[in-house]
Structure formats: structure tokens, C-alpha cells
DOGUPA-171717 format. One record per residue (C-alpha): residue in one letter; x, y, z; chain. Coordinates in steps of 0.001 Angstrom, whole numbers. Layout:
<atoms>
+------+---------+---------+---------+------+
! code !      xx !      yy !      zz ! unit !
+------+---------+---------+---------+------+
!    a !       X !       Y !       Z !    A !
...
+------+---------+---------+---------+------+
</atoms>
This chain:
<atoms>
+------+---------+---------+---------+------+
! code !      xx !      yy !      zz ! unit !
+------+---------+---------+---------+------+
!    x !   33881 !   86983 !  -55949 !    A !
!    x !   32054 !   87653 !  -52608 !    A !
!    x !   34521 !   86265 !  -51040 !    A !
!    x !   37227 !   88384 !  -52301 !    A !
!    x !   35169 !   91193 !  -51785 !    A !
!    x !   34640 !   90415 !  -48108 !    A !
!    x !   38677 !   90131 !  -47672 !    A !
!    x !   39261 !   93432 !  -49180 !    A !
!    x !   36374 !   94676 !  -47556 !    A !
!    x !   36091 !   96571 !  -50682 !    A !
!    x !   33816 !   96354 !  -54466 !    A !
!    x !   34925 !   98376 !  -57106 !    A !
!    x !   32450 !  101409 !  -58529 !    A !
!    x !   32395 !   99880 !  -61887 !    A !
!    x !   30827 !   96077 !  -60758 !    A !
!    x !   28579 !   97701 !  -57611 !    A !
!    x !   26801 !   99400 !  -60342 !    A !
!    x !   26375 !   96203 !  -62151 !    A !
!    x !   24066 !   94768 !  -59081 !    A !
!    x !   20263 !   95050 !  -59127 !    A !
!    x !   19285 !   96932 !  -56010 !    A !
!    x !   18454 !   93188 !  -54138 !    A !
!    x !   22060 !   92280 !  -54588 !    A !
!    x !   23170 !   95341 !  -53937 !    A !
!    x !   21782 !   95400 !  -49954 !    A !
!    x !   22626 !   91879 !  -49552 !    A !
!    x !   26190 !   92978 !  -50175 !    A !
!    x !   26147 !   95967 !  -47827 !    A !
!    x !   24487 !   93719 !  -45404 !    A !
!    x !   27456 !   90752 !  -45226 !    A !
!    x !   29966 !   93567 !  -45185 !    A !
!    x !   28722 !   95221 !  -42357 !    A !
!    x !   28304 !   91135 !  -40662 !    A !
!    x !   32013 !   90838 !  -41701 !    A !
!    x !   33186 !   94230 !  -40220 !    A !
!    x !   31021 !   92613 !  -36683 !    A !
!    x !   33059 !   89481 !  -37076 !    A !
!    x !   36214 !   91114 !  -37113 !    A !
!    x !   35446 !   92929 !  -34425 !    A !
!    x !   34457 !   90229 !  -32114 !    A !
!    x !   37191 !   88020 !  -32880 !    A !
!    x !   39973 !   91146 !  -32748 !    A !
!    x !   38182 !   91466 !  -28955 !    A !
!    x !   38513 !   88005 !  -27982 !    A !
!    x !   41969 !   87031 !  -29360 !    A !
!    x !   42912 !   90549 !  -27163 !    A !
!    x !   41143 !   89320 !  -23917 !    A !
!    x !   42987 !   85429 !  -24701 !    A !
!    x !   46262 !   87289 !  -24496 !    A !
!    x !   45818 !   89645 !  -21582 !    A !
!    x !   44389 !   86486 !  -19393 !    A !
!    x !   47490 !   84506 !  -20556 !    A !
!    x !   49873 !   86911 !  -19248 !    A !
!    x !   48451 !   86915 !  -15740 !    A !
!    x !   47499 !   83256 !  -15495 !    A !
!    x !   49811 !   81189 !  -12791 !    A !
!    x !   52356 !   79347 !  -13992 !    A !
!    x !   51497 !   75758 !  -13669 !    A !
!    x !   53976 !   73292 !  -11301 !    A !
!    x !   56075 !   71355 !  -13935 !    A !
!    x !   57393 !   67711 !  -13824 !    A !
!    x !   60051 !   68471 !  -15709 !    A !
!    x !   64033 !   68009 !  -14387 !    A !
!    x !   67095 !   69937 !  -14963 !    A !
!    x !   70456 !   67943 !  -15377 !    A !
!    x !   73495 !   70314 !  -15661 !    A !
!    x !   76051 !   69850 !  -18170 !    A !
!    x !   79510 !   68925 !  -16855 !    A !
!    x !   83339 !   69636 !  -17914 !    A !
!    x !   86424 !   67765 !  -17936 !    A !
!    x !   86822 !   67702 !  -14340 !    A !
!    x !   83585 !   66237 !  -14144 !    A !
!    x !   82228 !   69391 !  -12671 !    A !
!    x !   79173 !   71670 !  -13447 !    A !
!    x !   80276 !   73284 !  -16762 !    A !
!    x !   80286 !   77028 !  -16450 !    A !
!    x !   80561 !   79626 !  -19275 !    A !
!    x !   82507 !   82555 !  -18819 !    A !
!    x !   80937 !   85519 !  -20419 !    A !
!    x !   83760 !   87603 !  -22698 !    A !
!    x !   86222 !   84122 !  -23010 !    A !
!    x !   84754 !   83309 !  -26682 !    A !
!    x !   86203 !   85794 !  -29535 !    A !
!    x !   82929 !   85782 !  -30596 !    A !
!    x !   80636 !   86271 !  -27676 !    A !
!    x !   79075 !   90253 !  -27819 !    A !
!    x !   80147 !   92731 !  -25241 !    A !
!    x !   77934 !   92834 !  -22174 !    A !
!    x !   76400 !   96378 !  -22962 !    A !
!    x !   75654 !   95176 !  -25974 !    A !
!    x !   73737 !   92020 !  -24731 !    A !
!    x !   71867 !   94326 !  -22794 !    A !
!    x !   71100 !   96975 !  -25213 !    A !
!    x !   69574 !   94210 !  -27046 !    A !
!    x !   67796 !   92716 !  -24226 !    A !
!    x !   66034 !   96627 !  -23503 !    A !
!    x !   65269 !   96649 !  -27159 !    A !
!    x !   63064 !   93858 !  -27345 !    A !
!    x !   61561 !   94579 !  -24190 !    A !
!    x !   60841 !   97931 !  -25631 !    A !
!    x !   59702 !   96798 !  -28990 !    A !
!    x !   57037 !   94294 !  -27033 !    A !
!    x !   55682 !   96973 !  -24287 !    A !
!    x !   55191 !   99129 !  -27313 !    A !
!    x !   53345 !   96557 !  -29479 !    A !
!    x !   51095 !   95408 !  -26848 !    A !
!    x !   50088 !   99080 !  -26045 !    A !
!    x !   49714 !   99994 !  -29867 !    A !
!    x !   47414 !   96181 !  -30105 !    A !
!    x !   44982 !   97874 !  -26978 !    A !
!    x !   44859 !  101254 !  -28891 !    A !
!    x !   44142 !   99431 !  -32523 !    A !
!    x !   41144 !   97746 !  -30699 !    A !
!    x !   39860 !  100867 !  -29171 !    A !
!    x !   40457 !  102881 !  -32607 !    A !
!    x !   38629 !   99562 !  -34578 !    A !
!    x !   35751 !  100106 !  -32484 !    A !
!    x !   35179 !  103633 !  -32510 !    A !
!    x !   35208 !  103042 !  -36797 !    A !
!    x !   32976 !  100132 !  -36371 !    A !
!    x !   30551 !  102324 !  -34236 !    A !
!    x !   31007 !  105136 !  -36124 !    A !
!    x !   30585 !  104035 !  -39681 !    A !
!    x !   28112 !  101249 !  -39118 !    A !
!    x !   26011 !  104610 !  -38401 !    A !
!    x !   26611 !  106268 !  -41271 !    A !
!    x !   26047 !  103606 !  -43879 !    A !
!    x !   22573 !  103420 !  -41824 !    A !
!    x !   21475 !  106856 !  -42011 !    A !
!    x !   22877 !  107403 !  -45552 !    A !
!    x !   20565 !  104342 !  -46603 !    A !
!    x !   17125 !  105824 !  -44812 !    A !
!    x !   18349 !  109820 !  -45802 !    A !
!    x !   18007 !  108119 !  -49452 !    A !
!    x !   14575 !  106305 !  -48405 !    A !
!    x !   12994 !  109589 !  -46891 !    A !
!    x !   14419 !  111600 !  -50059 !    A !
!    x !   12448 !  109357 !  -52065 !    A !
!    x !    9477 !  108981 !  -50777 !    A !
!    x !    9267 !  112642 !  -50532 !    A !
!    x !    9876 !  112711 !  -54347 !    A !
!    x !    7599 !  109939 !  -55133 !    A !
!    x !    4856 !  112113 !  -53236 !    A !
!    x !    6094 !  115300 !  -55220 !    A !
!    x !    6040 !  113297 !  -59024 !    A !
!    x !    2785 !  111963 !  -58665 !    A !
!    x !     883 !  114225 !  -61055 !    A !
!    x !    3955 !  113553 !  -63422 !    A !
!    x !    3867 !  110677 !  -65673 !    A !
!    x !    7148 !  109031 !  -64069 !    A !
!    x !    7207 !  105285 !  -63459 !    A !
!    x !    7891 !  104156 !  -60243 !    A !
!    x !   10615 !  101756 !  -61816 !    A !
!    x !   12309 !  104789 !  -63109 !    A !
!    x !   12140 !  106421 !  -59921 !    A !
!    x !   13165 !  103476 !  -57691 !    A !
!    x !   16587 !  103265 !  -60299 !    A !
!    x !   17268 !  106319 !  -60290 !    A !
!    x !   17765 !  106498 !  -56099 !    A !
!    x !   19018 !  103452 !  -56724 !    A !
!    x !   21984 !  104388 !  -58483 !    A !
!    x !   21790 !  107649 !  -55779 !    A !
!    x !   21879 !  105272 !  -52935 !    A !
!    x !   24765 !  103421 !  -54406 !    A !
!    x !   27262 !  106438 !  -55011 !    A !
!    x !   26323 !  108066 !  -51708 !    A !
!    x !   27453 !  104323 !  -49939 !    A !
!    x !   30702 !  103947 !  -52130 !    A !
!    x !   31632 !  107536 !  -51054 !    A !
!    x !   30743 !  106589 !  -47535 !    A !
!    x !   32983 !  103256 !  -48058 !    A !
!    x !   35710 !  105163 !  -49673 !    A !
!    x !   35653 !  107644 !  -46672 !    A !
!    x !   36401 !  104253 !  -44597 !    A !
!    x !   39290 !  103167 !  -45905 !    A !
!    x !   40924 !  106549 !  -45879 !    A !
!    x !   40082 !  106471 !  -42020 !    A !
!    x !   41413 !  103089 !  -41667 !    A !
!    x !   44450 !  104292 !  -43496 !    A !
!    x !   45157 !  106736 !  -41672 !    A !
!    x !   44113 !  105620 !  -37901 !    A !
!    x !   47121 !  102861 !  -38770 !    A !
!    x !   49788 !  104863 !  -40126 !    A !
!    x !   49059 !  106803 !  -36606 !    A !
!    x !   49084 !  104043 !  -34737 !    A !
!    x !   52722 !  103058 !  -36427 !    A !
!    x !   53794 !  106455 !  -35884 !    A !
!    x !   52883 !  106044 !  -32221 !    A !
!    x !   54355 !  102776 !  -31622 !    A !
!    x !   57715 !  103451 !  -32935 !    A !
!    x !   57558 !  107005 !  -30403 !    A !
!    x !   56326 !  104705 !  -27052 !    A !
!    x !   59027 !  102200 !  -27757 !    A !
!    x !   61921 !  105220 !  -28182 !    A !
!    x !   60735 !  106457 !  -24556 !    A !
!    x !   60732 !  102832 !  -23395 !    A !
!    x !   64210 !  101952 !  -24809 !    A !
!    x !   65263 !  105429 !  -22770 !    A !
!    x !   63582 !  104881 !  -19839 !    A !
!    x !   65084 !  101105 !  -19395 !    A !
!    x !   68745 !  103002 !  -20234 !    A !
!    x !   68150 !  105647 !  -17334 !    A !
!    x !   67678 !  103033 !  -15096 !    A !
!    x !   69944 !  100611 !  -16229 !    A !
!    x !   72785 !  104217 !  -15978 !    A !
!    x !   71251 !  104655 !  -12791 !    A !
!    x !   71951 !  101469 !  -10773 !    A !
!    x !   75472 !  101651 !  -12323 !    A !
!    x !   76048 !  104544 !  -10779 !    A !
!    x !   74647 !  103587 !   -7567 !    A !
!    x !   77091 !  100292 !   -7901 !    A !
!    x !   80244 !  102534 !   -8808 !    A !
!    x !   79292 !  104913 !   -5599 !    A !
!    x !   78723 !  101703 !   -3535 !    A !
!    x !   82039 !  100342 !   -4384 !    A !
!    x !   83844 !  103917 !   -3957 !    A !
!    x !   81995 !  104197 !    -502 !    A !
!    x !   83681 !  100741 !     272 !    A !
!    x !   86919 !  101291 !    -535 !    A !
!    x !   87089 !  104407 !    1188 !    A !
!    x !   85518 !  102865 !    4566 !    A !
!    x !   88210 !  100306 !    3756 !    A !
!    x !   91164 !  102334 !    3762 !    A !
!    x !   89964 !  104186 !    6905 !    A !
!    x !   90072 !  101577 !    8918 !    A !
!    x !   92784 !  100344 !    7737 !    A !
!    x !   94323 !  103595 !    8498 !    A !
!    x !   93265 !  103558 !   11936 !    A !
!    x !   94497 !  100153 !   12887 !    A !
!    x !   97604 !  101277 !   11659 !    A !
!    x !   97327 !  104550 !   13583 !    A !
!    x !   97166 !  102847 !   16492 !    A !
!    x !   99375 !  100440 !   16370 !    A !
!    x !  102063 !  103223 !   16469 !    A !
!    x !  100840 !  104661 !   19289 !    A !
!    x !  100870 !  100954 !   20814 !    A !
!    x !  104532 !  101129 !   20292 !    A !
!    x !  105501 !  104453 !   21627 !    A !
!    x !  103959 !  103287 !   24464 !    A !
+------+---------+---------+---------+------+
</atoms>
């Protein structure tokens, strides 16, 4: 059952109330260790990934042996030839996607880090000065029902019970946050890899362009000269 608990990081109202007050902070206590341990190993797999992308590439021993035709030469595929090989825009498109898709979810992984933290930080606080605002209220009450024939074992369940429903609001409050800080983070994933996808198209329409102009810019120093040449060649003749 702890177990399950821990996973969900969740208890239900109806079973925390069940728990003597012992159990009760034990349970609090290995949820908040849990939430720590998350944490830590969300931070490390993050830094594993990051130094994998910039380690060197190590020298491999590994050959290369080209496949060959017919003519016993180096085979070579012809991109188009097949009925059923995709247009070249399309292999690209494809190609800008994914690249999108994975500069996207590596930015969204930093952010969910940054956001997990902040909660951490932030509700680790809470559940800590919701537990000693309880304590204070109650020894200020224990001080006030002195003259009044109260038992302290009445007193102590009753703040109990207040402890309890103040720390399943605060827990409720969590999850909402959690909820929500995700479904942003989704939201802002899918917009970053949009303006990625774009970006790579702009440039990918941009060096077209510069290739069509290149090619236009060659054919007309092309037929220039060739104009010339002929140009003077009549001249040669008249002469």
C-alpha cells in the first residue's frame, strides 16, 4: 500500500484519516523523501544527456565495404527511379519535422526540470509551515483550555484531524499545480516546435532561392560571353 501510495504520490482522504497521528507523519515524511528522489534523479538523468551530446566521438575500428552492381561497380541509388521512393520535398519536410519535434522536446525536458524544482521548493515549504502553523495553533489552545476540563488526548485528536485536512488540501493544491505546469509545458512544446519547423522551411526557401539566382546569374554570364565571342568574330571577318 505504501508503495502504491508513493507512485501516485497520492492517499486518499478516506484511509489518511484512518492513520494514528505516528503513521500519519511517517507518511508525509517518505513522500516528501520520494518527491527529493525524483528530483535528484530527474537532475542527473538531464546532466547524463546534455554531457552525451557534447562528448567527442570516439575513433572507431570499424570498416565500410560498399555494395556493388552488375558491372561490378559501386552500387549507386538514384533518388526518384523507384515508384515508390517519396518526393525529395517530402523527404525533407520529414527530415525538418523530426528535427523540430527533438529541439522542441529537449527545450520543454530543461523547462520541466526548472518548473519540477520551483514545485519541489515551493511546496516542500508549505507542507512545513502548514505542519508548525498547526503546532503553534495548538499550543496556544492548550495554554487557553487549561482551566477547562479538556483532555489533552482530545485536544491532540482534534488538531490532529486539523493537521490532516489542512495537508490533504495542501496535497490536493499540488497536483492541480502539477497538472497544470504540464499541460503548459505541452502547450509550449507543440508552439516551439511550429516556429522550429518554420524557421528550418525559411531557410531551407532561402538557399533555394539563392541556388535558382546562382544558376540564373550563370546562365546569363554564359550567354554574354558567348555573345561576345560571337560579336567578334564578325568583326574578325569584315576585317
Amino acid at each position: 500500500m505504501l508503495q502504491q501510495i508513493l507512485a501516485d504520490m497520492y492517499i486518499e482522504p478516506e484511509l489518511l484519516t484512518e492513520l494514528n497521528e505516528e503513521q500519519k507523519q511517517i507518511l508525509f515524511f517518505k513522500m516528501r523523501e520520494e518527491q527529493i528522489r525524483r528530483w535528484r534523479e530527474r537532475e542527473t538523468q538531464l546532466e547524463e544527456e546534455e554531457a552525451a551530446h557534447v562528448k567527442v566521438k570516439k575513433v572507431s575500428g570499424k570498416t565500410v565495404s560498399w555494395m556493388k552492381g552488375l558491372d561490378d561497380d559501386v552500387w549507386v541509388w538514384v533518388m526518384g527511379e523507384h515508384p515508390e521512393d517519396k518526393p525529395y520535398d517530402q523527404i525533407c519536410d520529414g527530415v525538418m519535422a523530426e528535427r523540430a519535434a527533438l529541439q522542441a522536446q529537449r527545450e520543454a525536458e530543461k523547462l520541466r526540470a526548472k518548473k519540477e524544482a520551483e514545485l519541489e521548493k515551493r511546496f516542500s515549504g508549505l507542507y512545513l509551515e502548514t505542519e508548525q502553523v498547526v503546532l503553534s495553533e495548538q499550543e496556544v489552545q492548550e495554554e487557553e483550555l487549561k482551566v477547562l476540563p479538556i483532555s489533552s488526548l482530545v485536544l491532540n485528536t482534534w488538531f490532529g484531524s486539523v493537521l490532516t485536512w489542512r495537508l490533504v488540501l495542501c496535497q490536493k493544491l499540488e497536483l492541480e499545480e502539477r497538472r497544470k505546469a504540464e499541460e503548459e509545458l505541452r502547450r509550449l512544446e507543440q508552439e516551439r516546435k511550429q516556429q522550429i519547423y518554420i524557421s528550418l522551411k525559411e531557410v531551407q526557401g532561402s538557399k533555394h532561392t539563392r541556388e535558382e539566382e546562382d544558376q540564373e546569374w550563370q546562365k546569363t554570364c554564359k550567354e554574354n560571353c558567348n555573345h561576345t565571342v560571337y560579336t567578334v568574330h564578325q568583326l574578325l571577318i569584315r576585317t
